[in-house]
C-alpha positions as CSV (number, residue, x, y, z in Angstrom):
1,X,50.0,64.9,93.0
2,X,52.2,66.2,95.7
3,X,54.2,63.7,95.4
4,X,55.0,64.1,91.8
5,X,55.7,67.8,92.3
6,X,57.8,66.7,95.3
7,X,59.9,64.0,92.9
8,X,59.8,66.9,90.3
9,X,61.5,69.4,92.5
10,X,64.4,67.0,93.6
11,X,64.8,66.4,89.9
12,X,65.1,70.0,89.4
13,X,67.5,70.3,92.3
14,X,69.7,67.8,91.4
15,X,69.8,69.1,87.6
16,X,71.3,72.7,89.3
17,X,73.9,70.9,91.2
18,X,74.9,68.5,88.1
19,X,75.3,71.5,86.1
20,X,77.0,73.2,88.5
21,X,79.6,70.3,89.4
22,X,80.4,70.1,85.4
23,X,81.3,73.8,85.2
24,X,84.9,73.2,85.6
25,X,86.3,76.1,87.7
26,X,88.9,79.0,86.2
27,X,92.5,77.8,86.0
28,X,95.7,79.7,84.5
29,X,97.2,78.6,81.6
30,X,100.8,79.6,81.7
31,X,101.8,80.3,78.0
32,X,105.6,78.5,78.2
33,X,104.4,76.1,81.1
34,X,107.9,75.7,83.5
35,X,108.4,79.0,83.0
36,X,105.7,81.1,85.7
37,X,107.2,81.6,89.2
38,X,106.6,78.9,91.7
39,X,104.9,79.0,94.9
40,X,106.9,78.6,98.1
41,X,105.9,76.7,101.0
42,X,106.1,77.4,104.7
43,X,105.0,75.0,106.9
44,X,103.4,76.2,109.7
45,X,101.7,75.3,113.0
46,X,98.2,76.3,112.1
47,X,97.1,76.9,115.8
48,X,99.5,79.7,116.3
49,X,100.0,83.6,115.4
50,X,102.9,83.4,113.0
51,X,104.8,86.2,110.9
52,X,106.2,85.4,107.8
53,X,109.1,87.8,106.5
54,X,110.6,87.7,103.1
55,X,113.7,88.9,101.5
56,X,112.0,91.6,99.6
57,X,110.0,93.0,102.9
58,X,106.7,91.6,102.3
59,X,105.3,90.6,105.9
60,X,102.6,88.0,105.8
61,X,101.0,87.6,109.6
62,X,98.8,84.8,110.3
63,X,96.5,84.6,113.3
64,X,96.1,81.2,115.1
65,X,92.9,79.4,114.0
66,X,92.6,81.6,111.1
67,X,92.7,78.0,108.2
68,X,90.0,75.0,109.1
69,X,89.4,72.2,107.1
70,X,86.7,72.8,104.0
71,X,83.5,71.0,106.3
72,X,85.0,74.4,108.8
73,X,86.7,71.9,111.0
74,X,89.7,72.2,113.3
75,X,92.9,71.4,111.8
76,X,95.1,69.7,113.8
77,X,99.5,69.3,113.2
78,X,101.5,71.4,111.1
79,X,99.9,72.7,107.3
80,X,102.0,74.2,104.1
81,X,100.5,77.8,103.5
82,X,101.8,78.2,99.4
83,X,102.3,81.6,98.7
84,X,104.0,83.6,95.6
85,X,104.4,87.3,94.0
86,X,104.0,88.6,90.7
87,X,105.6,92.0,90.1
88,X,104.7,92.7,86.6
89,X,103.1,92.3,83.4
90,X,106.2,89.7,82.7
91,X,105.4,87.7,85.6
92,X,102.0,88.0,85.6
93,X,101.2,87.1,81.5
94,X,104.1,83.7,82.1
95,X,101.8,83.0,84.9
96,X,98.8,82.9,82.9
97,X,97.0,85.1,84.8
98,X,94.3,87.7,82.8
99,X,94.4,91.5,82.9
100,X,91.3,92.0,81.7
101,X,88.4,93.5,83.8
102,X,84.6,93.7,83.0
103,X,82.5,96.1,84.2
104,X,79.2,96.6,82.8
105,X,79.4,94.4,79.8
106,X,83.0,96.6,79.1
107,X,86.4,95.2,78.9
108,X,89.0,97.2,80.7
109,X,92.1,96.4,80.9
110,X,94.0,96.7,84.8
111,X,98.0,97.9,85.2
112,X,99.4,95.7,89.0
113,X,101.2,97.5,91.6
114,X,101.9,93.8,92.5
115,X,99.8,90.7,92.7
116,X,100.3,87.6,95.0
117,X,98.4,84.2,95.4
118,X,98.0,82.5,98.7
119,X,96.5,78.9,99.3
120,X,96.9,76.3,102.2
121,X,96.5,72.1,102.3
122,X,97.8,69.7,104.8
123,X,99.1,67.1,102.7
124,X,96.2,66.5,99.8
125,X,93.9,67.9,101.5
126,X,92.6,71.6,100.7
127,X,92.3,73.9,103.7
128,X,90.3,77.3,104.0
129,X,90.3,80.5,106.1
130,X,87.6,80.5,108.5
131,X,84.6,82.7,108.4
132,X,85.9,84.6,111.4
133,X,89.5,85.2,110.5
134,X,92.3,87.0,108.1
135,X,95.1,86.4,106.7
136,X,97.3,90.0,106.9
137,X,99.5,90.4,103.7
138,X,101.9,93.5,103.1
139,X,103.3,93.3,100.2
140,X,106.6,94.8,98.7
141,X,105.6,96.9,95.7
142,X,107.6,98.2,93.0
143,X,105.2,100.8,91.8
144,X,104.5,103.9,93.6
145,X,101.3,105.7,93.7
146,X,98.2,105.5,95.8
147,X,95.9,105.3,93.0
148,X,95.3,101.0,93.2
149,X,92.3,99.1,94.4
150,X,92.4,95.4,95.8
151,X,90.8,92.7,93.4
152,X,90.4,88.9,94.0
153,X,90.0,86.6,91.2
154,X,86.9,84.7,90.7
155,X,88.2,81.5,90.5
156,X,84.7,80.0,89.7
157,X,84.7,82.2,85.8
158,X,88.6,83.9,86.0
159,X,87.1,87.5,86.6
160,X,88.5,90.1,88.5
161,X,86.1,90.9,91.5
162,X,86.7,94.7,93.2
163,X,87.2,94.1,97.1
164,X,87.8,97.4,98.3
165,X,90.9,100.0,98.7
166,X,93.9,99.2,100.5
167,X,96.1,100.8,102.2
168,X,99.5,102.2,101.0
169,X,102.7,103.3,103.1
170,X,105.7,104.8,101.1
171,X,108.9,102.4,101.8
172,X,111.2,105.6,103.5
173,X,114.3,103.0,103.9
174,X,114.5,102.7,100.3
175,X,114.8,107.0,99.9
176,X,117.4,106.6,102.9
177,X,119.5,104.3,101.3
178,X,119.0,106.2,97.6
179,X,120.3,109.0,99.4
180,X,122.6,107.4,101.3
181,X,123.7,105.6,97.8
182,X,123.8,108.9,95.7
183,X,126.4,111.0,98.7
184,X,128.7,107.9,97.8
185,X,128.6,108.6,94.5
186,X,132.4,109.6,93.2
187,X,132.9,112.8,91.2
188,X,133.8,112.4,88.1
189,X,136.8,114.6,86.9
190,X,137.0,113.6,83.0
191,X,135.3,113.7,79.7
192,X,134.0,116.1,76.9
193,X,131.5,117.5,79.9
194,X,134.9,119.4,81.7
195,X,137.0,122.1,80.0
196,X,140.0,124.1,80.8
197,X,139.9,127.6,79.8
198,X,143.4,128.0,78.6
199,X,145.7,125.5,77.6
200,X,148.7,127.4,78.0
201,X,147.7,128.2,81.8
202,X,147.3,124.3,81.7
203,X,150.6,123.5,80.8
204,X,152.2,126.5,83.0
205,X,150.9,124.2,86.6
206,X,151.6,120.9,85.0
207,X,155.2,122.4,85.0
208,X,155.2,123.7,88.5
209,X,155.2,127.3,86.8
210,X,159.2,126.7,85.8
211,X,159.4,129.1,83.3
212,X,162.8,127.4,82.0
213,X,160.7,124.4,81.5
214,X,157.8,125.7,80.5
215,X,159.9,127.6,77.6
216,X,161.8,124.7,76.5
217,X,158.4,122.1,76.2
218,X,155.6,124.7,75.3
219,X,155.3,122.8,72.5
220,X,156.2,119.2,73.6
221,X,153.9,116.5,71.8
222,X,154.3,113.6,74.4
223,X,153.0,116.6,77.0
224,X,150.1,117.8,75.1
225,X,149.0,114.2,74.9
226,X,149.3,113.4,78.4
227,X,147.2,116.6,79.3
228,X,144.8,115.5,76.3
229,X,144.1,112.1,77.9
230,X,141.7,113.5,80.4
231,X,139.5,114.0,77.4
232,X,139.0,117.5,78.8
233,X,138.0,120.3,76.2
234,X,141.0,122.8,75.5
235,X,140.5,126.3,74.8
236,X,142.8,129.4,74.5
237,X,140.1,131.8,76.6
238,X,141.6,134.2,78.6
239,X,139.5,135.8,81.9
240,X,141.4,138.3,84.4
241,X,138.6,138.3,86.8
242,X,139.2,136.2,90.3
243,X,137.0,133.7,91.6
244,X,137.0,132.5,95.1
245,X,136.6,128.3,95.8
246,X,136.5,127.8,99.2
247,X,138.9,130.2,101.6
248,X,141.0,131.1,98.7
249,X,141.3,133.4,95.1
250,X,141.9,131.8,92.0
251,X,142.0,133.1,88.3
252,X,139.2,131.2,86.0
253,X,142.1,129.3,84.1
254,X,143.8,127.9,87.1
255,X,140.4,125.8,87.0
256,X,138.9,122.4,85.9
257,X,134.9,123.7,85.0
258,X,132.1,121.9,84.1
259,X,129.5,122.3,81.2
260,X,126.5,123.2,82.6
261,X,124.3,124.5,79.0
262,X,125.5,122.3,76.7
263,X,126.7,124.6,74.7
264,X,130.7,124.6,72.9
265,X,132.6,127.9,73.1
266,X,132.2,129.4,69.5
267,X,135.7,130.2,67.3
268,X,135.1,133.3,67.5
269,X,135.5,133.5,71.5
270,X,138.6,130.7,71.8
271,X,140.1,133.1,69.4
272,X,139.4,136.2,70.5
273,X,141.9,138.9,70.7
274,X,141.1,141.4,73.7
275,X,141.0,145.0,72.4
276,X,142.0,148.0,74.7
277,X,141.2,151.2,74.5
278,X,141.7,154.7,76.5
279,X,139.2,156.4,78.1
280,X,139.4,160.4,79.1
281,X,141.5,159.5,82.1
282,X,144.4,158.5,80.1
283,X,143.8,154.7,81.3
284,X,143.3,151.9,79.8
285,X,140.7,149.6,79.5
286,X,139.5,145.6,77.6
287,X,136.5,146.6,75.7
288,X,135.7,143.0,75.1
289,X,136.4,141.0,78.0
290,X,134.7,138.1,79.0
291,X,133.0,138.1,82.6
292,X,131.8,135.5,85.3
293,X,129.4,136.2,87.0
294,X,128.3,134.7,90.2
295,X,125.2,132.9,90.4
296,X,125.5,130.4,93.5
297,X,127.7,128.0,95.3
298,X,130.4,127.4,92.3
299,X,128.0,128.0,89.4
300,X,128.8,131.1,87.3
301,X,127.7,133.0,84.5
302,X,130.0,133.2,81.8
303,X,129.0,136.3,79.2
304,X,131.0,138.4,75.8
305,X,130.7,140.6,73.4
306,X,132.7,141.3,70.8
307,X,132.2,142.6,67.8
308,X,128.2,143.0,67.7
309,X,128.0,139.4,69.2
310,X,127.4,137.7,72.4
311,X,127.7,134.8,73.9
312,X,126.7,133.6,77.3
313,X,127.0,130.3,79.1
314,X,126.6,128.6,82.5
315,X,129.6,126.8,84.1
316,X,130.8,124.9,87.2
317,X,134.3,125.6,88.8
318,X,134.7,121.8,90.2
319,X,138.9,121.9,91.3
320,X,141.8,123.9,91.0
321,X,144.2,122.4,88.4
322,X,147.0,122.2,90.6
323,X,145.0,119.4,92.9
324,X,143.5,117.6,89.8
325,X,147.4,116.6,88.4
326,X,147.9,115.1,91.5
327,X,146.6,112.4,89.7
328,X,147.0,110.9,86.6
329,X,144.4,110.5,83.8
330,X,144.5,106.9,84.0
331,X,144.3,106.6,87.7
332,X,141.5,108.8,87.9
333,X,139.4,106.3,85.5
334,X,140.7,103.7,87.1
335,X,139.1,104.7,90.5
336,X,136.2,106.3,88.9
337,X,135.2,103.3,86.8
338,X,136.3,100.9,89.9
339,X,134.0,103.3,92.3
340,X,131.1,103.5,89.9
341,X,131.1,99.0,89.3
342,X,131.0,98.8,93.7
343,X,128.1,101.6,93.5
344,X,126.0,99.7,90.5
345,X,126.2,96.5,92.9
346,X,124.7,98.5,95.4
347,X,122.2,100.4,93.2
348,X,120.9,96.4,92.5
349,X,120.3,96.1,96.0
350,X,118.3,99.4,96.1
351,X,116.6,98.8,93.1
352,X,115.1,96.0,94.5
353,X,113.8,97.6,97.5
354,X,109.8,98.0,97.3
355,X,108.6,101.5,96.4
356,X,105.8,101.3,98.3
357,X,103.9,98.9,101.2
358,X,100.2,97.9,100.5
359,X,98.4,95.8,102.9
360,X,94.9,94.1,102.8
361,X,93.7,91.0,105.1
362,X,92.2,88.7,103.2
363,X,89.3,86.2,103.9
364,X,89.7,83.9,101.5
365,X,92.2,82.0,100.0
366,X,93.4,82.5,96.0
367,X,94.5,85.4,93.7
368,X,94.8,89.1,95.0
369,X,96.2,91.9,93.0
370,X,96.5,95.5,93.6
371,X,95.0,97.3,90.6
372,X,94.3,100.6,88.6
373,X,92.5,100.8,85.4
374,X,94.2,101.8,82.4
375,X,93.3,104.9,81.1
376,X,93.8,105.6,77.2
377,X,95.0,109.4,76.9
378,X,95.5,110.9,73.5
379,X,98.6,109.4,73.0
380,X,97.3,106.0,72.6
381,X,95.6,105.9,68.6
382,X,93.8,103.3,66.9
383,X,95.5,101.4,64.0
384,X,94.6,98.3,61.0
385,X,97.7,96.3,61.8
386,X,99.1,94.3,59.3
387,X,101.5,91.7,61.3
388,X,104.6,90.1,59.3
389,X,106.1,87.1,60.7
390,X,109.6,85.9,60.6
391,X,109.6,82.2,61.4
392,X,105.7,81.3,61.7
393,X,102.2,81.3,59.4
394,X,99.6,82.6,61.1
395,X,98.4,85.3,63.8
396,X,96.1,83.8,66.4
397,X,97.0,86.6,69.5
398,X,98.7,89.5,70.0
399,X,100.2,90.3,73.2
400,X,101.1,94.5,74.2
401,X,102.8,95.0,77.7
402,X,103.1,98.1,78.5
403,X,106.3,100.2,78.4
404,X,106.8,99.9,82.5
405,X,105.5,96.6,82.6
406,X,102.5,97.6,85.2
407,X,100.0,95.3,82.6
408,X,99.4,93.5,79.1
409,X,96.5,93.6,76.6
410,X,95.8,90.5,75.4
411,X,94.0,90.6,71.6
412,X,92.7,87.6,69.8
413,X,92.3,88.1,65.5
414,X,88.6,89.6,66.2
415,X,89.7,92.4,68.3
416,X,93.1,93.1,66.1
417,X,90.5,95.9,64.7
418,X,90.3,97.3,67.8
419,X,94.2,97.9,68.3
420,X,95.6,101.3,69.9
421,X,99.2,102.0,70.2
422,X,101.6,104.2,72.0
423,X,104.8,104.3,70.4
424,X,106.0,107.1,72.9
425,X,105.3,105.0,76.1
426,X,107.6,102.1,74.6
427,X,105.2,99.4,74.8
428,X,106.2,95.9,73.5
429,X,104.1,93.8,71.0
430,X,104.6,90.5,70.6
431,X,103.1,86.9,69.6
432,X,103.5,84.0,72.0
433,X,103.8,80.3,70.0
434,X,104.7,76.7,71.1
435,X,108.4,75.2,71.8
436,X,109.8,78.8,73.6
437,X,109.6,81.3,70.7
438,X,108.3,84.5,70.3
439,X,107.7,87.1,67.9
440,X,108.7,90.7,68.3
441,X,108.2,94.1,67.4
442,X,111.7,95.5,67.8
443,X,111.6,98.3,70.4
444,X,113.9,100.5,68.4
445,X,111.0,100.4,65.1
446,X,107.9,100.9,67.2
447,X,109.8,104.3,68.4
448,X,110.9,105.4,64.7
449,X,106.7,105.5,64.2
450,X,106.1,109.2,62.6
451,X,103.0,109.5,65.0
452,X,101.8,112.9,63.9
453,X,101.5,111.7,60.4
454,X,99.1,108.2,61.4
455,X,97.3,110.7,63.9
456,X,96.2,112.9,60.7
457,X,95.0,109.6,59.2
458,X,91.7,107.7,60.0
459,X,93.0,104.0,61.4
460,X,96.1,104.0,59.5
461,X,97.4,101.2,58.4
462,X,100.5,100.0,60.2
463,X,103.0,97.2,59.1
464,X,104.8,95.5,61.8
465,X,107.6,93.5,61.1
466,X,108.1,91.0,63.9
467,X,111.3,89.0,64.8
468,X,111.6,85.3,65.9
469,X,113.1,85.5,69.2
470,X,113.9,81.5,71.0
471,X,114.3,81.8,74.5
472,X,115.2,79.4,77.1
473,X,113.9,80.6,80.6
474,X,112.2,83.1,81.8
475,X,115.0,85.6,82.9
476,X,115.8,85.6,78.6
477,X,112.5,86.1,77.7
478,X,112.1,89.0,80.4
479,X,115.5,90.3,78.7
480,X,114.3,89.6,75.0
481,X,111.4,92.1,75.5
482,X,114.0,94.6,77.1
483,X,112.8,94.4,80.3
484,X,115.8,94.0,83.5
């Protein structure tokens, strides 16, 4: 009898571990296969502390001993530790890689302040870290916030598994060389935004004040159009007051300002005619004239009244007139536009700069990514969407990354009665097929949504009219959805 209950047992035992060696463990499947980022080896003496930099500043520091072999052995010569990053919801959905978290029999859906995957072998052979060691990651993140927990992937059923909270240090060299960046930044000394106050006063310094001159071309077309090529607005606004730049006294209409409000003169002030009047002292005074007043720096004030009416405005004195024709309109574009393609080159470099640092040691080897949960304000409503292809049949998935590409929603056809969107948060929608197409909602539609009207309505149906987009790598899919 024993015996029987002994062969029984083994039986049972070895029915757990077949069914267990037949589960066949989670594996991405990239949508466009060729297309996810690749891993990147470094090869590496396994029994020493080693520090791996990369370009974008994520440090990975490896302490000697820290990968055995699987039986927990000692590996001995060099090994490849494989290693990549995932910035987005981009790189993260080509990678194949769910978003989806369940938490109490709840699907949630996770936004990435960056995600990586780390894994070791020495030639076939699979390595592990061992039970007494880390491997130190701090990755370069493009998000910013403190608000992300650390998740591993369960690579036995592709869950997300909480680990704990890491921690987060703002990148301050990427502020520096913003700020650095922006002080570099040329003024510019054209366009609609700049006005001179009086065209006539204009005209007077373009001509050195020679009165001769200025009587004989006053109204010289080839003149007027070489002042009217610094697309500067012209008026015919006269202001007596002074104003003081620097160490010396100007009047307003020696002056190149800037358009602080917004807001146009009116007719009525450009052609204003200044009214004077006597008071009991026998002198004379403008009832009517427009004043500046100081608010700070160069900033002023600008106020009239004439006539029952008012008009204010705010305004910038940037140069005196006299230094601005120094140059001519074309050479200041010229510079301006030559200035401002040099700074965009640099702006790259600072764009790519991580926002923030967030580090974690990690004790086993796999998938890692620094998570929040999304959280569905008012803004997101629900919706029956009716989906309209251009070049396919039928709707098996829809895809939404969000509008800052922190995370995507994946929806098969049962939960397409389940769909919420946020036209103001410029989320894409889209529907992934075979041979590098894609459908897409255009960006510019989803934002023409009248959302008050479909919020007074109870699940409102929406049509979306999708557009066949063939792509041939991943940087023109990326730009197909609008994303740099």
């Amino acid at each position: 009898m024993s015996i029987k209950k002994l062969t029984l047992g083994i039986l049972a035992v070895a029915l757990i571990q077949l069914n267990f060696s037949c589960k066949k463990a989670f594996s991405p499947l990239p949508p466009y296969p060729g297309m996810e980022i690749k891993v990147t080896s470094f090869t590496i003496n396994p029994q020493k502390d080693t520090a791996i930099v990369l370009a974008n500043g994520t440090i990975i520091t490896y302490e000697a001993g820290a990968l055995v072999k699987e039986d927990g052995s000692v590996v001995n010569g060099n090994v490849d530790l494989l290693y990549r990053e995932l910035h987005d919801a981009v790189d993260i959905f080509l990678a194949g890689i769910p978003m989806d978290y369940y938490s109490m029999g709840e699907k949630r859906t996770l936004q990435t302040a960056g995600m990586f995957e780390i894994d070791a072998q020495q030639g076939t052979e699979k390595l592990k870290i061992a039970d007494n060691k880390n491997i130190n990651v701090r990755l370069a993140s493009k998000y910013k916030g403190e608000n992300y927990s650390f998740f591993y992937l369960n690579p036995e059923n592709g869950n997300w598994d909480w680990v704990d909270l890491p921690s987060t240090e703002i990148n301050f060299d990427k502020s520096i060389a913003q700020q650095a960046l922006d002080a570099k930044k040329p003024t510019k000394l054209f366009g609609d935004e700049f006005f001179v106050l009086n065209y006539n006063r204009f005209l007077d310094i373009y001509l050195n004040d020679d009165w001769d001159r200025i009587y004989k071309l006053k109204n010289d077309k080839g003149i007027k159009k070489k002042l009217e090529e610094y697309n500067f607005k012209l008026y015919d606004i006269d202001i007596w007051t002074e104003i003081k730049f620097n160490r010396a006294y100007y009047y307003p209409a020696e002056f190149l300002w800037k358009n602080l409000d917004g807001k146009d003169f009116p007719k009525w002030v450009n052609n204003m005619e200044i009214e004077w009047k006597e008071d009991a002292k026998k002198k004379w005074y403008m009832v009517n004239e427009p004043k500046l007043i100081h608010e700070v720096d160069n900033i002023y004030k600008f106020t009239v009244t004439d006539k029952g009416k008012t008009f204010t405005k705010r305004m910038q004195a940037i140069i005196p007139l006299k230094n601005l024709l120094k140059y001519t309109a074309g050479s200041l574009k010229e510079n301006y536009n030559k200035a401002m393609i040099e700074l965009a080159e640099e702006q790259k470099k600072v764009d790519a700069m991580a926002e923030t640092f967030r580090a974690f040691s990690v004790n086993r080897l796999g998938i890692y990514n620094f998570d929040c949960l999304l959280k569905l304000d008012e803004n997101w409503f629900p919706v029956t969407p009716m989906f309209t292809l251009e070049n396919h049949n039928e709707t098996k998935q829809v895809i939404l990354i969000f509008g800052d590409n922190s995370g995507y929603v994946k929806m098969t056809e049962k939960e397409f009665t389940s769909m919420k969107i946020n036209p103001k948060s410029g989320h894409r929608i889209l529907i992934p097929f075979t041979d590098n197409q894609v459908e897409l909602y255009p960006i510019d539609e989803l934002m023409k949504i009248d959302i008050d009207s479909l919020k007074s309505q109870q699940k409102p149906t929406v049509k979306f009219e999708m557009r066949n987009q063939k792509f041939n790598d991943a940087v023109e899919f990326r730009e197909s959805l609008g994303f740099e």
